[in-house]
TORKOL-4160 file (C-alpha; in steps of 0.2 Angstrom, whole numbers, padded with zeros to 4 digits, m for minus):
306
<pt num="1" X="0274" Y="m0072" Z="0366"/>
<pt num="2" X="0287" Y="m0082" Z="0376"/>
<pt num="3" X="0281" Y="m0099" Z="0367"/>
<pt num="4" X="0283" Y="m0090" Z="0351"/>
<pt num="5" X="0301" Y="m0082" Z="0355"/>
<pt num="6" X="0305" Y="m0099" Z="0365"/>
<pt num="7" X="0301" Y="m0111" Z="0348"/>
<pt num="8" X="0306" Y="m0097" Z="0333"/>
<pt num="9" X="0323" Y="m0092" Z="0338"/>
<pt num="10" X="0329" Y="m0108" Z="0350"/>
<pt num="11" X="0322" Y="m0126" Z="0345"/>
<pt num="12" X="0317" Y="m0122" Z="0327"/>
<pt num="13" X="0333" Y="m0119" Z="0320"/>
<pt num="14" X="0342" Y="m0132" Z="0331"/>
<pt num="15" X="0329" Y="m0142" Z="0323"/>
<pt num="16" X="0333" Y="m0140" Z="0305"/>
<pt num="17" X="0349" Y="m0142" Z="0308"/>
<pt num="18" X="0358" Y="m0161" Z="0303"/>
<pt num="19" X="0366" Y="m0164" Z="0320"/>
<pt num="20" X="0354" Y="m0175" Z="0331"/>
<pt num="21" X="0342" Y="m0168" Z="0341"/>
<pt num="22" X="0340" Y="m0177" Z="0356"/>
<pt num="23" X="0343" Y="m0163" Z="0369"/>
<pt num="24" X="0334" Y="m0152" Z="0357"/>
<pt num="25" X="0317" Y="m0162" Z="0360"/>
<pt num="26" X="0323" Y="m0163" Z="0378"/>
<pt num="27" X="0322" Y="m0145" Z="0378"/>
<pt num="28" X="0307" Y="m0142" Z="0369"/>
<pt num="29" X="0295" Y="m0153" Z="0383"/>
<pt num="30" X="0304" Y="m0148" Z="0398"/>
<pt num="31" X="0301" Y="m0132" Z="0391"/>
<pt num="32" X="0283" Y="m0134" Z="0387"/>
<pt num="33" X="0281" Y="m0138" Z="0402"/>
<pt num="34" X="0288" Y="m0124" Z="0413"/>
<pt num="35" X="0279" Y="m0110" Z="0400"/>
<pt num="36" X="0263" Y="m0121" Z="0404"/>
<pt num="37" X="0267" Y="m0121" Z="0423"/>
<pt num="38" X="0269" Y="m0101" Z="0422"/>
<pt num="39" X="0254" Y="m0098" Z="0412"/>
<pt num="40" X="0242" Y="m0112" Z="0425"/>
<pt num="41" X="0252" Y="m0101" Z="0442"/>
<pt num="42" X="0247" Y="m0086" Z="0436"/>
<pt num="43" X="0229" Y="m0088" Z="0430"/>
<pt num="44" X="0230" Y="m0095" Z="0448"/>
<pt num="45" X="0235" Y="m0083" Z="0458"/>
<pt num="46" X="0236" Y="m0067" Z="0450"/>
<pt num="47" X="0222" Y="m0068" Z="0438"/>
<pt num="48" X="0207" Y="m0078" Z="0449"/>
<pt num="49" X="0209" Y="m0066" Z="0463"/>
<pt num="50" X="0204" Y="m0050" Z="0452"/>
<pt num="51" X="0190" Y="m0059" Z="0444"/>
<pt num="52" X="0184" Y="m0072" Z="0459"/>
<pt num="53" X="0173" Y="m0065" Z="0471"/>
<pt num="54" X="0181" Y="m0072" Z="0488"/>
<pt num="55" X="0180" Y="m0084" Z="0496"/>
<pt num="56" X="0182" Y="m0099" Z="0483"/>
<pt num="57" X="0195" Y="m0113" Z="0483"/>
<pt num="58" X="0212" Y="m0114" Z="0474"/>
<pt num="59" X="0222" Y="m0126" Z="0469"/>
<pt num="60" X="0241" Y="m0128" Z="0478"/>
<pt num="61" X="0259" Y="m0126" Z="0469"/>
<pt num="62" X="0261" Y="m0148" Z="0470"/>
<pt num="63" X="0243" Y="m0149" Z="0460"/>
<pt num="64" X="0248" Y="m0139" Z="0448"/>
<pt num="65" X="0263" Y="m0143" Z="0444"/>
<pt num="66" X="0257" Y="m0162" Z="0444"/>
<pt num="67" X="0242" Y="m0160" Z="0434"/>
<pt num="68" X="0250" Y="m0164" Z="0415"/>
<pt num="69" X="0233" Y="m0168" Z="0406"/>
<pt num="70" X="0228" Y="m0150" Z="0411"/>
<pt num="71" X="0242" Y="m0141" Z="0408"/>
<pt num="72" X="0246" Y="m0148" Z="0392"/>
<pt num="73" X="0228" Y="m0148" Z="0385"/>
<pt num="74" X="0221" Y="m0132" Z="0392"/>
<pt num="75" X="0238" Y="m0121" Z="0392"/>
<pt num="76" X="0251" Y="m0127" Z="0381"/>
<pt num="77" X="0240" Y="m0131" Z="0365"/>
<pt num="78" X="0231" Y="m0115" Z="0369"/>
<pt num="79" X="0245" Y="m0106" Z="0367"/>
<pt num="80" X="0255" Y="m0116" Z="0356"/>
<pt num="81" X="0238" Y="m0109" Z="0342"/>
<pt num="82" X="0241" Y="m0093" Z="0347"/>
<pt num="83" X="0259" Y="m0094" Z="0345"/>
<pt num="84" X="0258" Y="m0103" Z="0325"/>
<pt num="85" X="0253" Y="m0086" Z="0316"/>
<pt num="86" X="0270" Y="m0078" Z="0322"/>
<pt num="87" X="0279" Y="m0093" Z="0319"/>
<pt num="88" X="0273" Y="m0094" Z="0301"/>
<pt num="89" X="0277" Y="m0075" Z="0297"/>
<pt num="90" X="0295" Y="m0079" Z="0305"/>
<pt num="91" X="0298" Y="m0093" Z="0293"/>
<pt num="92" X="0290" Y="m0085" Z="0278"/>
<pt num="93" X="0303" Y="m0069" Z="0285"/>
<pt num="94" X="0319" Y="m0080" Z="0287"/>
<pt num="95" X="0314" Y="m0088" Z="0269"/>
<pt num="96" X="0313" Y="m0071" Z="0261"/>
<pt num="97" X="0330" Y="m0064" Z="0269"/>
<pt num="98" X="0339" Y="m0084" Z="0264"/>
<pt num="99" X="0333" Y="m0081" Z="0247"/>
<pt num="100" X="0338" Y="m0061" Z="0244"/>
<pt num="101" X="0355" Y="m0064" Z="0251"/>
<pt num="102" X="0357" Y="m0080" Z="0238"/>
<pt num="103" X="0352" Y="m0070" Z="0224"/>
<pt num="104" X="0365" Y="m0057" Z="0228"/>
<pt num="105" X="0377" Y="m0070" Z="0232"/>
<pt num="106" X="0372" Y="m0076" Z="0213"/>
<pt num="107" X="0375" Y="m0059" Z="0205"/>
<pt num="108" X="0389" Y="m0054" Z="0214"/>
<pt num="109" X="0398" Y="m0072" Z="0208"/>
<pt num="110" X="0393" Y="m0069" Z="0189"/>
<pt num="111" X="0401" Y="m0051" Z="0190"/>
<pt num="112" X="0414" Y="m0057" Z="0197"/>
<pt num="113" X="0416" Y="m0071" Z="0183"/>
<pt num="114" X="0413" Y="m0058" Z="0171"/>
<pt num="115" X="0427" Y="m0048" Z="0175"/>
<pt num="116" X="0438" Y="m0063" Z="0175"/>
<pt num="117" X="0433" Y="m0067" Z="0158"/>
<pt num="118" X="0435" Y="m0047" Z="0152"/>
<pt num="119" X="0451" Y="m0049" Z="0161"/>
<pt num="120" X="0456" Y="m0066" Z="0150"/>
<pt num="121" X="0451" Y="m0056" Z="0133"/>
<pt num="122" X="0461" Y="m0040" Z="0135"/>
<pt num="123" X="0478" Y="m0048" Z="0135"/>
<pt num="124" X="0473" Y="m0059" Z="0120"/>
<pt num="125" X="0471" Y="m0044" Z="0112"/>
<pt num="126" X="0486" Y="m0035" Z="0119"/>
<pt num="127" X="0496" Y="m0051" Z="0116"/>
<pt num="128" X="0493" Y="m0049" Z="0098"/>
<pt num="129" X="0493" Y="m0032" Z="0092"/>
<pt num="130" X="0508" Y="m0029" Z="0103"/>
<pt num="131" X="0518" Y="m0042" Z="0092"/>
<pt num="132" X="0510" Y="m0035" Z="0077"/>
<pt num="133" X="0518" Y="m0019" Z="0082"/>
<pt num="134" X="0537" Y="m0026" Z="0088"/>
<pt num="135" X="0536" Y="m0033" Z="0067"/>
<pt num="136" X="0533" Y="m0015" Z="0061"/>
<pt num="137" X="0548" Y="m0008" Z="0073"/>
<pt num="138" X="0559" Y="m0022" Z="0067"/>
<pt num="139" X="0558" Y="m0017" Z="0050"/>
<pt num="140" X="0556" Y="0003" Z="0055"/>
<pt num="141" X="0542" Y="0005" Z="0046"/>
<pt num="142" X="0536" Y="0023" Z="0045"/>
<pt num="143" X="0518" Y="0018" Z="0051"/>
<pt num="144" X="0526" Y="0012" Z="0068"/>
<pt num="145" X="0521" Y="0030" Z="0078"/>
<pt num="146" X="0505" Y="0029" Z="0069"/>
<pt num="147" X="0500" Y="0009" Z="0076"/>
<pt num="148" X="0505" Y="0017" Z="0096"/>
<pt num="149" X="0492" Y="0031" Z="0093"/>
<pt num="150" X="0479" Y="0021" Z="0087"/>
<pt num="151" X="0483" Y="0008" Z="0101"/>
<pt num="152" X="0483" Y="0020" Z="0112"/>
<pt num="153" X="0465" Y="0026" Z="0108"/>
<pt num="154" X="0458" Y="0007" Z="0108"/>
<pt num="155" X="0467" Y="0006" Z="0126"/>
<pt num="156" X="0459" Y="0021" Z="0133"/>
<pt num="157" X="0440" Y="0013" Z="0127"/>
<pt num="158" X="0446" Y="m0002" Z="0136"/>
<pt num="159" X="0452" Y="0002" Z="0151"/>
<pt num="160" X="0441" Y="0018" Z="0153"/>
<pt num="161" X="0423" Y="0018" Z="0144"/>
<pt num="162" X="0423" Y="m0003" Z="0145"/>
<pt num="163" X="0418" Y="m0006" Z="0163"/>
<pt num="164" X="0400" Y="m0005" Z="0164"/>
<pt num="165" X="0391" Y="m0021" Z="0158"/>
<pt num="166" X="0382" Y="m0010" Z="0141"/>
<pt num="167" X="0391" Y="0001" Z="0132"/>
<pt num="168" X="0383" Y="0013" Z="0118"/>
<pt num="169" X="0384" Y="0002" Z="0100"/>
<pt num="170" X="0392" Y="0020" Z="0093"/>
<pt num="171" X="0409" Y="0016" Z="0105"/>
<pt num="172" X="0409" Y="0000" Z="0098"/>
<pt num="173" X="0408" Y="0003" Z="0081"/>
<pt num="174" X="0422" Y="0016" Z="0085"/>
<pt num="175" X="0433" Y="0004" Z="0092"/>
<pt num="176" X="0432" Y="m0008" Z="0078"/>
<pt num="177" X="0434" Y="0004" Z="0064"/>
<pt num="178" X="0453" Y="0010" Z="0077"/>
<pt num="179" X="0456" Y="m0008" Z="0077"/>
<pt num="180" X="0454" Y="m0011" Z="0058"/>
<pt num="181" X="0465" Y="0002" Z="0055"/>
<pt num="182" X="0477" Y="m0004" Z="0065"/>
<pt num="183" X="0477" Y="m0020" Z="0058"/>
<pt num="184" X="0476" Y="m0014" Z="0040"/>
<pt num="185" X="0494" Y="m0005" Z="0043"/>
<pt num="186" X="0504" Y="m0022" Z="0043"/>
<pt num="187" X="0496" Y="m0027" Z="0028"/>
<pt num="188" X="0499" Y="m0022" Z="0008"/>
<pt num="189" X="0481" Y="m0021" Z="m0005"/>
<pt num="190" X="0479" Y="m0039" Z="m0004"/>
<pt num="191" X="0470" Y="m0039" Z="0012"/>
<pt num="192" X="0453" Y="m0033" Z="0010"/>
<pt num="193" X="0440" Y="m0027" Z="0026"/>
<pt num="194" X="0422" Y="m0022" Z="0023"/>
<pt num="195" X="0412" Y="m0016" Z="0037"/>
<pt num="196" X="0396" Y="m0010" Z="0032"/>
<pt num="197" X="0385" Y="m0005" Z="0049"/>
<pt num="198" X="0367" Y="0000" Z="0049"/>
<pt num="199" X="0357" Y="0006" Z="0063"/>
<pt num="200" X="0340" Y="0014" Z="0068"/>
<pt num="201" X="0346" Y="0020" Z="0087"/>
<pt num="202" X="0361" Y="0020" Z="0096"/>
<pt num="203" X="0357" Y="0005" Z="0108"/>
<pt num="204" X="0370" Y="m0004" Z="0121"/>
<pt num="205" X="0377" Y="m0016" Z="0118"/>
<pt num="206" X="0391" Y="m0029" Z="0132"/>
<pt num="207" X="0409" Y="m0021" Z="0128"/>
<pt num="208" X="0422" Y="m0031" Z="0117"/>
<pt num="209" X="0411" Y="m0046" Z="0112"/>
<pt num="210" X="0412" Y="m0037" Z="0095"/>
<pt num="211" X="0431" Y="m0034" Z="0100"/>
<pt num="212" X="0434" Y="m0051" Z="0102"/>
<pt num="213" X="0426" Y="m0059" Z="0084"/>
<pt num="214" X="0434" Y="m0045" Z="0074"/>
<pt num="215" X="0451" Y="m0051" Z="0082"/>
<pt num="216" X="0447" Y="m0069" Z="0079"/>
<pt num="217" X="0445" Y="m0066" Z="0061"/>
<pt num="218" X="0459" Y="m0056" Z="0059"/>
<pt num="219" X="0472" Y="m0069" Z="0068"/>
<pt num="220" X="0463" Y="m0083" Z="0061"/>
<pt num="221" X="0461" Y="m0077" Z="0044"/>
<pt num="222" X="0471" Y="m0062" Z="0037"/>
<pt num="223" X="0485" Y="m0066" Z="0052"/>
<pt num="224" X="0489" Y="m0084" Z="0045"/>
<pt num="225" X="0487" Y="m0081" Z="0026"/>
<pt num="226" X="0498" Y="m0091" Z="0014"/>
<pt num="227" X="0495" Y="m0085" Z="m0003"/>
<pt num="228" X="0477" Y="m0081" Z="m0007"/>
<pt num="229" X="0471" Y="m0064" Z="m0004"/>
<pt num="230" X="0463" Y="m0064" Z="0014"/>
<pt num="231" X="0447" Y="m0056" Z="0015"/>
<pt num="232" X="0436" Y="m0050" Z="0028"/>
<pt num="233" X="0418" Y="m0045" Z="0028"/>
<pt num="234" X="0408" Y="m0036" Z="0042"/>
<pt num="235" X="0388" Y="m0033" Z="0043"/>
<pt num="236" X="0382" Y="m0025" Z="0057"/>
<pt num="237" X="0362" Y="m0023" Z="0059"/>
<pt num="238" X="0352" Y="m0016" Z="0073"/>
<pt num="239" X="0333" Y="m0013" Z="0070"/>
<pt num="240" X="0321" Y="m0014" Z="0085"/>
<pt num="241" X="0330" Y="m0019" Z="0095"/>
<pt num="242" X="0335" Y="m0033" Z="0086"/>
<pt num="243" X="0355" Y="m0033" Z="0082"/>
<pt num="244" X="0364" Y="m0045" Z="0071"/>
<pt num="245" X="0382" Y="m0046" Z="0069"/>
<pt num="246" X="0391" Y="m0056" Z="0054"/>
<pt num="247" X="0405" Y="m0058" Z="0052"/>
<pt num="248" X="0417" Y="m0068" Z="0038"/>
<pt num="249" X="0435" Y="m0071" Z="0036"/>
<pt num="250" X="0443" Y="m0082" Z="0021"/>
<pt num="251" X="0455" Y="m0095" Z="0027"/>
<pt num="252" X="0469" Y="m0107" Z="0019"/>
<pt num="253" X="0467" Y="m0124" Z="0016"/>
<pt num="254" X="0480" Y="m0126" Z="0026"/>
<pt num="255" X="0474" Y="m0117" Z="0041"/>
<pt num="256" X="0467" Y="m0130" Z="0054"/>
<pt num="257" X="0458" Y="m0124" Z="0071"/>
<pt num="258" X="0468" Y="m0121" Z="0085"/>
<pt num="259" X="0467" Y="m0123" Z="0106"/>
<pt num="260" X="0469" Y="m0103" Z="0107"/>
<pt num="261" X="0455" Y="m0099" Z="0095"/>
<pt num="262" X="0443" Y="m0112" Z="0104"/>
<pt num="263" X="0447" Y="m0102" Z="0120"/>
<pt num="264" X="0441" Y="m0086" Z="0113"/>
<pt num="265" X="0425" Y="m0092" Z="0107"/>
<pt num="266" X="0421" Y="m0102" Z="0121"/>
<pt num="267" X="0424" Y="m0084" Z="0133"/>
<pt num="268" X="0412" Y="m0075" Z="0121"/>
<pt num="269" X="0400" Y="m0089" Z="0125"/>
<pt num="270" X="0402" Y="m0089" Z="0142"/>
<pt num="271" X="0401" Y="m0068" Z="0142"/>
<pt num="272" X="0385" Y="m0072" Z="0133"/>
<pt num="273" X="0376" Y="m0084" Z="0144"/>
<pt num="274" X="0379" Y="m0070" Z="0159"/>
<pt num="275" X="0374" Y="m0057" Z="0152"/>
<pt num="276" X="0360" Y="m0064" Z="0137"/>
<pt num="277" X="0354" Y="m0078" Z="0143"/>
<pt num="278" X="0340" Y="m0085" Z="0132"/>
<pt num="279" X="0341" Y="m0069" Z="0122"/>
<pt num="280" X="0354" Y="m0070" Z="0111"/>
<pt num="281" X="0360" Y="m0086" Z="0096"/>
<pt num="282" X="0378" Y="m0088" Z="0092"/>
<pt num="283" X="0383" Y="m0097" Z="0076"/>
<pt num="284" X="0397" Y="m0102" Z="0068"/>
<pt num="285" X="0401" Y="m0111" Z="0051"/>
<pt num="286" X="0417" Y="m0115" Z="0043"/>
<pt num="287" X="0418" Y="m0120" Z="0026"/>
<pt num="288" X="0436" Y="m0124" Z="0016"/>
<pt num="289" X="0437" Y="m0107" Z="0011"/>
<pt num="290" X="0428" Y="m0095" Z="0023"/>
<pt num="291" X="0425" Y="m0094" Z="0042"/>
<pt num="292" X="0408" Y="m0087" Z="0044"/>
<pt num="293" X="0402" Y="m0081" Z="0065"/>
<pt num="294" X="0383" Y="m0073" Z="0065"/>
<pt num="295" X="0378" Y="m0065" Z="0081"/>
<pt num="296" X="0360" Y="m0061" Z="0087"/>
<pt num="297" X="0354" Y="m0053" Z="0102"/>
<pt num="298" X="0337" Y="m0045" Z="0109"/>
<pt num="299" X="0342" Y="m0031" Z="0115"/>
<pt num="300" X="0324" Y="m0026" Z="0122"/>
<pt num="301" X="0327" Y="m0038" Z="0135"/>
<pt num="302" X="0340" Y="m0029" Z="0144"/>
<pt num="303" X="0331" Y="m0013" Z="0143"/>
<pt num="304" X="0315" Y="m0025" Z="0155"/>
<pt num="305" X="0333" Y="m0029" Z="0165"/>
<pt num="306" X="0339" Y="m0012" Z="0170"/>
């Protein structure tokens, strides 16, 4: 037992450390060979005299002490087998602990990187519908108190019913038909917005993803029109588990792609790859009249997560 204690917690781990070793190999023979002394004294003289019948012949402290073939062949190799089972367990024990506290490191940094980038959409969005609002003030437009309500009620979903990582597809769906609305009050009947949704359950789903693509297409397709009638189409499927969202926005042929709207794709990716990873295709394709992004996730696979 002292072997095992004596190589586990003190020249193991100095071992396996980069510094050099010398006065850990020092440590480990001089060691060895005070355990082996130990173990030969008291066989010796404790353990002989119980057994041995009297009179017989012992050996002295100085033989002892200066016989190294027997103490390292009989004693410390002895115990050293006796000690390798523990050893072994302790390793396989440290291992264990080193990779459960790495995992939680692991999750506890792409939480933490999730927040940050929930926390880099909700002012994008704020930013805009904000200024959308300060238009219809300047003008003092009549549907000014009815924009605060309906941003009042998309804020309250945000800041209140979006902090877990799933969120029922129902909330969702509510929170882009409030946000439509509120885009479609700075707008005459030239814009048009479909958004036809079809589902066989009320699955989760990650919060403002969805968010994040209708606001795209809104900024990016009604919010820099220059004459033609923008128009925006919306499909949202979830059978089996399988959800698909579509959705497509006409553009100008004026309209080039900006820095701001490759930032907002690029944090639904990253939102993705934490939270989908290998379960989910993102696609987009942009034609001169029409921006088209198609979503596609596995849900079931979140469900084998929880």
């Amino acid at each position: 037992m002292i072997v095992a204690y004596f190589l586990s917690y003190r020249i193991l781990p100095r071992l396996m450390t980069t510094q050099k070793n010398n006065w850990t190999w020092g440590e480990l023979i001089l060691g060895s060979y005070f355990i082996s002394v130990i173990a030969r004294l008291t066989m010796v003289f404790v353990l002989e005299p119980i057994v041995r019948k009297p009179p017989f012949k012992q050996e002295s402290i100085t033989e002892i002490l200066a016989d190294l073939p027997t103490l390292f062949g009989a004693y410390f190799l002895h115990i050293l087998s006796l000690s390798i089972f523990f050893i072994f367990i302790k390793l396989i024990k440290d291992q264990y602990i080193i990779q459960k506290r790495s995992l939680l490191l692991e999750k506890q940094k792409a939480e933490t990187e999730l927040k940050i980038l929930k926390a880099q959409l909700n002012p994008h969005f704020l930013f805009n519908t904000l200024n959308n609002i300060y238009s219809l003030s300047v003008i003092n437009s009549p549907i000014t108190s009815k924009s605060i309500a309906v941003l009042s009620e998309i804020l309250d979903c945000i800041l209140y019913r979006c902090s877990s990582t799933y969120v029922p597809l129902s909330q969702e769906i509510t929170l882009l038909e409030n946000y439509i609305s509120l885009e479609k009050l700075r707008y005459d009947e030239r814009l048009s917005v479909i958004f036809n949704h079809e589902m066989d359950q009320n699955g989760s789903i990650a919060p403002l993803i969805l968010l994040s693509l209708v606001e795209n297409a809104f900024k990016h397709g009604a919010g820099e029109d220059v004459g033609i009638a923008p128009k925006i189409e919306i499909d949202l499927k979830l059978i089996n588990n399988n959800f698909e969202f579509t959705i497509r926005n006409t553009i100008s042929k004026t309209v080039f792609e900006t820095e701001t709207g490759k930032i907002g794709l690029n944090n639904i990716i990253q939102q993705l790859d934490k939270i989908y990873p290998e379960n989910y295709t993102f696609n987009v394709t942009k034609t001169a009249e029409d921006f088209t992004a198609q979503l596609k996730i596995n849900l079931a696979s979140q469900y084998n997560l929880a």
